[in-house]
C-alpha positions in Angstrom: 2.5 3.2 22.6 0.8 -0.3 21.9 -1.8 -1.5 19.8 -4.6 0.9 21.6 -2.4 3.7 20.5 -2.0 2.4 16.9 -5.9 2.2 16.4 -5.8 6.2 17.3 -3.1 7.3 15.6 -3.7 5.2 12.3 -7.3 7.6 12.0 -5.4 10.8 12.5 -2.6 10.2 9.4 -5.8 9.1 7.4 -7.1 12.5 8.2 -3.6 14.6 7.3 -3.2 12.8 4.2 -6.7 13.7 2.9 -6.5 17.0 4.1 -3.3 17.7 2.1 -4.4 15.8 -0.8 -7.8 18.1 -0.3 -5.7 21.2 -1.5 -4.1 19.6 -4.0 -0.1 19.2 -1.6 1.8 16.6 -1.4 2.1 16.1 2.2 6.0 16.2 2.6 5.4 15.9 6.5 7.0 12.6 7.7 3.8 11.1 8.1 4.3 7.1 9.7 3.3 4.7 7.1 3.9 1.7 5.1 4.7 1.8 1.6 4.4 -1.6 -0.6 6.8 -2.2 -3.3 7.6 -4.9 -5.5 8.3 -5.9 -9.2 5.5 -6.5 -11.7 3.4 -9.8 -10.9 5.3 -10.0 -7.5 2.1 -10.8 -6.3 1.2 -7.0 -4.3 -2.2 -6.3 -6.0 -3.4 -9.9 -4.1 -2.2 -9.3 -1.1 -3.5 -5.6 -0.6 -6.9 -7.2 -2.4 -6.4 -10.5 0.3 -6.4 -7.6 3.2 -9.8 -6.2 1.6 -11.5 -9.5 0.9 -12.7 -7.9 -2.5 -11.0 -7.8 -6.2 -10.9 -4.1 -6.8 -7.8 -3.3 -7.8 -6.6 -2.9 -11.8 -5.5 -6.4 -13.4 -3.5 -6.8 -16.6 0.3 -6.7 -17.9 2.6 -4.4 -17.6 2.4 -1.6 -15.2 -1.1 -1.8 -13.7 -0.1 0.5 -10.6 0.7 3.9 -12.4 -0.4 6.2 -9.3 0.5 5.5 -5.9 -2.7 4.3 -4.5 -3.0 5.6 -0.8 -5.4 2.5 0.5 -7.0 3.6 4.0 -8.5 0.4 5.7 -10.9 1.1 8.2 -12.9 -1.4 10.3 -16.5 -1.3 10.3 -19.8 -2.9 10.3 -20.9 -1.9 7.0 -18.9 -2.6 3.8 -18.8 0.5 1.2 -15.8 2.7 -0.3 -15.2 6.2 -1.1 -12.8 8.0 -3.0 -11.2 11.4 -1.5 -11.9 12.7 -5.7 -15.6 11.6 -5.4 -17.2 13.4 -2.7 -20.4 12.3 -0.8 -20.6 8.9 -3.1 -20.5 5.4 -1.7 -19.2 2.6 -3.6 -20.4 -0.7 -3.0 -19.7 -2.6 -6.0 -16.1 -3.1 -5.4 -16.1 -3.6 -9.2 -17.1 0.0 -9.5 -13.8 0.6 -7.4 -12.1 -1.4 -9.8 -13.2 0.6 -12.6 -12.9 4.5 -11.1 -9.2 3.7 -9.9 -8.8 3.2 -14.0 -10.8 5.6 -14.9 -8.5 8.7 -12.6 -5.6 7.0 -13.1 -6.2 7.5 -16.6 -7.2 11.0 -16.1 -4.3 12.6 -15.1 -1.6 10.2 -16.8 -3.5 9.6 -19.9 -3.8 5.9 -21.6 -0.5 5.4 -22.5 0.6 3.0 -19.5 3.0 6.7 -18.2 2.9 7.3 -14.1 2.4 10.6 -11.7 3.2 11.0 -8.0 0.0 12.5 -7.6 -2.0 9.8 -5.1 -5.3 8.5 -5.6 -7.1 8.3 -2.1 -9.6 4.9 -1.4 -10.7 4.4 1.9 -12.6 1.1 2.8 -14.5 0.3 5.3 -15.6 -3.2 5.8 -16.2 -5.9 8.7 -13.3 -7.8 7.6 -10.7 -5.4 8.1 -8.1 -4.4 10.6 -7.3 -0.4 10.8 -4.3 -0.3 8.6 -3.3 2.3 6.3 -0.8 1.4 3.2 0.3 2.7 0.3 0.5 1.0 -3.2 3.4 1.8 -5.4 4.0 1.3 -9.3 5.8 -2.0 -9.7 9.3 -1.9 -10.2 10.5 -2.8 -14.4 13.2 -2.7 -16.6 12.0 -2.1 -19.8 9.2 0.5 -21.4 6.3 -0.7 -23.1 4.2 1.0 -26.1 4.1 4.9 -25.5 5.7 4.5 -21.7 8.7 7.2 -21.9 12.0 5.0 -22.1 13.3 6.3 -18.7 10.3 4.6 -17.5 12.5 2.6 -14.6 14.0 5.4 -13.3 10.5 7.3 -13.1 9.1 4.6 -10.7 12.6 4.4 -8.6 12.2 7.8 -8.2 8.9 7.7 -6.8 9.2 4.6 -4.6 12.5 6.6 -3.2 10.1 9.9 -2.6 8.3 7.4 0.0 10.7 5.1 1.1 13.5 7.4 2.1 11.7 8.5 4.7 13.0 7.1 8.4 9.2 6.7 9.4 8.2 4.6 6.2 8.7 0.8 7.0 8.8 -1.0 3.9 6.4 -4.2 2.9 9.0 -5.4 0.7 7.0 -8.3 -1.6 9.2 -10.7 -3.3 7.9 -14.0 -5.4 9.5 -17.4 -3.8 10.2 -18.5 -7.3 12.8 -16.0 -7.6 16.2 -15.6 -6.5 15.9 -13.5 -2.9 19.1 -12.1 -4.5 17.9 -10.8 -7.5 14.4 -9.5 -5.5 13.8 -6.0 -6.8 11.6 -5.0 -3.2 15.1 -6.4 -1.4 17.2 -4.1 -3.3 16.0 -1.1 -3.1 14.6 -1.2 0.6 18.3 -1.9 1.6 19.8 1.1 -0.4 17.5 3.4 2.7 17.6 0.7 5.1 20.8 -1.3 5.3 20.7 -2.7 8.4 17.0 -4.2 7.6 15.4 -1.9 10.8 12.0 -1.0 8.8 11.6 -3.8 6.3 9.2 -6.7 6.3 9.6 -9.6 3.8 6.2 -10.7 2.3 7.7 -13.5 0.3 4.3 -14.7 -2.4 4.2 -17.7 -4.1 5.3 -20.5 -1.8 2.7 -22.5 -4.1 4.3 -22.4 -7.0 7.7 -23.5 -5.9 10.0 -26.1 -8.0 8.5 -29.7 -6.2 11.6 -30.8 -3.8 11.9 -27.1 -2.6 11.0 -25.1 -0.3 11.5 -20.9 1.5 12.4 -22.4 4.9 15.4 -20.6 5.3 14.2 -17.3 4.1 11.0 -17.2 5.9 13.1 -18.3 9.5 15.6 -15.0 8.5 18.6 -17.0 8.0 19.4 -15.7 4.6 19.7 -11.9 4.1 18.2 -11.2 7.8 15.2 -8.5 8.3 15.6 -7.1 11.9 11.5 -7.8 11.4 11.8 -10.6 9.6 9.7 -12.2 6.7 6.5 -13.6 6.6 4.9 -16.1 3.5 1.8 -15.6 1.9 -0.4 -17.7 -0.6 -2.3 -15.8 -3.1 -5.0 -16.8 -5.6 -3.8 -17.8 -8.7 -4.1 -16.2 -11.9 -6.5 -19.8 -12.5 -8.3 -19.0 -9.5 -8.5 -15.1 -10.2 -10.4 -16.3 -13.3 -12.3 -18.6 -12.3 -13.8 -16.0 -9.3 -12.4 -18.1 -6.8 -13.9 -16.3 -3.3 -11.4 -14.6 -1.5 -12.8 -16.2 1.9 -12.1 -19.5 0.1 -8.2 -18.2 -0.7 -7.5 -17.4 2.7 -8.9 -20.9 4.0 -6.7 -22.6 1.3 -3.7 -20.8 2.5 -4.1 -21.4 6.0 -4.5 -25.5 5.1 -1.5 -24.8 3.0 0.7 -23.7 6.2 -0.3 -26.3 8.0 -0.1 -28.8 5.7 3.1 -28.3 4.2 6.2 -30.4 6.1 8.2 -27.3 5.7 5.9 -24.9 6.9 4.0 -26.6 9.6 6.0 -25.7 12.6 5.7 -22.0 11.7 2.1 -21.6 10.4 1.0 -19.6 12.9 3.4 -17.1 12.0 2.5 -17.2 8.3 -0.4 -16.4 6.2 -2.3 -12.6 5.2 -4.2 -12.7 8.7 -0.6 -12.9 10.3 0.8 -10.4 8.3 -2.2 -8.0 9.0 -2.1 -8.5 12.8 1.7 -7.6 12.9 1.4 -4.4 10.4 -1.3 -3.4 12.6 0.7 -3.8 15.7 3.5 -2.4 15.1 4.5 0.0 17.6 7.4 2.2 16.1 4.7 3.4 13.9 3.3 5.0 16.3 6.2 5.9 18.4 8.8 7.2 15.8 6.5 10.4 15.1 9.3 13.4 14.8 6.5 16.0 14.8 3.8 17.3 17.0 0.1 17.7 16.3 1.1 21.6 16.5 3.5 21.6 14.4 1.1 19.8 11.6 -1.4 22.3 12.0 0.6 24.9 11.5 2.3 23.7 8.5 -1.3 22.5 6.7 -2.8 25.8 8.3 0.1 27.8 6.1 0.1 25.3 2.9 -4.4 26.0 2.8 -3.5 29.7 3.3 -1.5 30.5 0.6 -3.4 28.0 -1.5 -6.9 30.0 -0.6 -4.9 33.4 -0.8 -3.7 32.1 -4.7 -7.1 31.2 -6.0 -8.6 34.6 -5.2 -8.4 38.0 -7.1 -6.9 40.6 -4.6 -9.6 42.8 -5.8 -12.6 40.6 -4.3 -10.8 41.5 -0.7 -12.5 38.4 0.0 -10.9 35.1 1.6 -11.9 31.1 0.9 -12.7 29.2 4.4 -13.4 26.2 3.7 -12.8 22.3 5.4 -9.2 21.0 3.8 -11.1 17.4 4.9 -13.6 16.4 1.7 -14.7 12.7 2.8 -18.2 12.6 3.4 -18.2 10.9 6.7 
């Protein structure tokens, strides 16, 4: 199945994963998608937020991530947002984004910087987009903060494993250039469920800030710890930029001058850079083709799961029965 068959197919997860969401499931189905994962201030927030050409995710230290964020991209002419929580509003303040993904994930795990497995759904629709749906994990730490529980690392290793495990999950693995590849957190725990480097991509950030005299050659041409789908580089806005509300359009400009510019780059730049790494998430066909279920089959089981939930919720006495959409967006 190629591209034509992603664009179908990516619509139709969106759909299951609201639905189940809907009626409060997890969906344990082994629904195709990608799962980003990396340590704090690897850089994942800007490069989901380069994809949307919009700042709306949650900034700060620490844990920012503490839900996993299931970020539905969907190309369109008009630019708006909606939350699977918020039914029938439009969001078109990507600020406002900002500020609800706080304001839930603060709901259910309280203030105290904790995490919960429950997802928060966003879709976006926008000109600028490619069809793409991805999921946005807590960052990966070693050490709890303020009121965090202290088996705060295991927590979010436990969650990212609930995702990643999963033989139809491939694995954004996002890993700072100015860190040992070695010592890359995203690395790590992708290869514990992929060893052989099948369903992993490298997204190595922060070519920019890179010791003067150095450079990611090797890694980015897959010579050092090979990814059967290799890795591609990304320049993000820095913290400087981020500040000083440097346009995202302007980002994206500086990091395609950056490729092309750089000696060490230059001869791959057209295989580098967030439009690159879009195109090839968007493309890529054992998404579409490793599906070990059948529509059947998923209707059945989301048929059953909204059955027993309807059957729970009312009193046997009513002899009455709930029928009602498990699909909430307003569109």
């Amino acid at each position: 199945m190629g591209n034509r068959g992603m664009e179908d197919l990516i619509p139709l997860i969106n759909k299951l994963q609201d639905a189940f969401s809907s009626i409060g499931q997890s969906c344990n189905l082994d629904l195709p998608q990608i799962a980003v994962v990396g340590g704090q201030s690897a850089g994942k927030s800007s490069v989901l937020e380069n994809f949307v050409g919009r700042d709306f995710l949650p900034r700060g230290s620490g844990i920012v991530t503490r839900r996993p964020l299931i970020l539905q991209l969907c190309f369109n002419k008009a630019e708006y947002a909606e939350f699977l929580h918020c039914k029938g509003r439009k969001f078109v303040d990507f600020e406002e984004v900002r500020a609800e993904i706080e304001a839930e994930t603060d709901r259910i795990t309280g203030s105290n910087k904790g995490i919960s497995p429950i997802p928060i759904n966003l879709r976006v629709y926008s000109p600028n987009v490619l069809n793409l749906t991805l999921i946005d994990l807590p960052g990966m730490t070693k050490v709890a903060v303020g009121d965090q529980p202290l088996d705060i690392e295991h927590q979010i290793r436990d969650m990212l494993l609930q995702f990643i495990t999963k033989e139809s999950c491939l694995i954004l693995a996002v890993t700072p250039a100015n860190q040992d590849l070695a010592n890359s957190d995203a690395l790590k725990i992708a290869k514990e469920v992929d060893p052989q480097g099948l369903r992993t991509i490298g997204v190595i950030t922060k070519l920019d800030l890179m010791d003067e005299g150095t450079d990611a050659k090797d890694i980015l041409e897959n010579k050092l710890l090979p990814l059967r789908r290799g890795y591609i580089g990304v320049v993000n806005r820095s913290q400087k930029d981020i500040d000083g509300r440097k346009d995202i359009r302007a980002a994206l400009a500086a990091e395609r001058k950056f490729f092309l510019s750089h000696p060490g780059y230059r001869h791959m730049a057209e295989r580098m850079g967030t439009p690159h790494l879009q195109k090839q998430l968007n493309q890529v066909r054992e998404y579409s083709t490793s599906l070990g279920w059948t529509l059947r089959s998923v209707s059945r089981a989301l048929g059953t799961r909204w059955t027993q939930r309807s059957c729970r919720a009312v009193p046997k006495s009513t002899g009455s029965s709930t029928s009602a959409s498990p699909s909430s967006w307003s569109r």
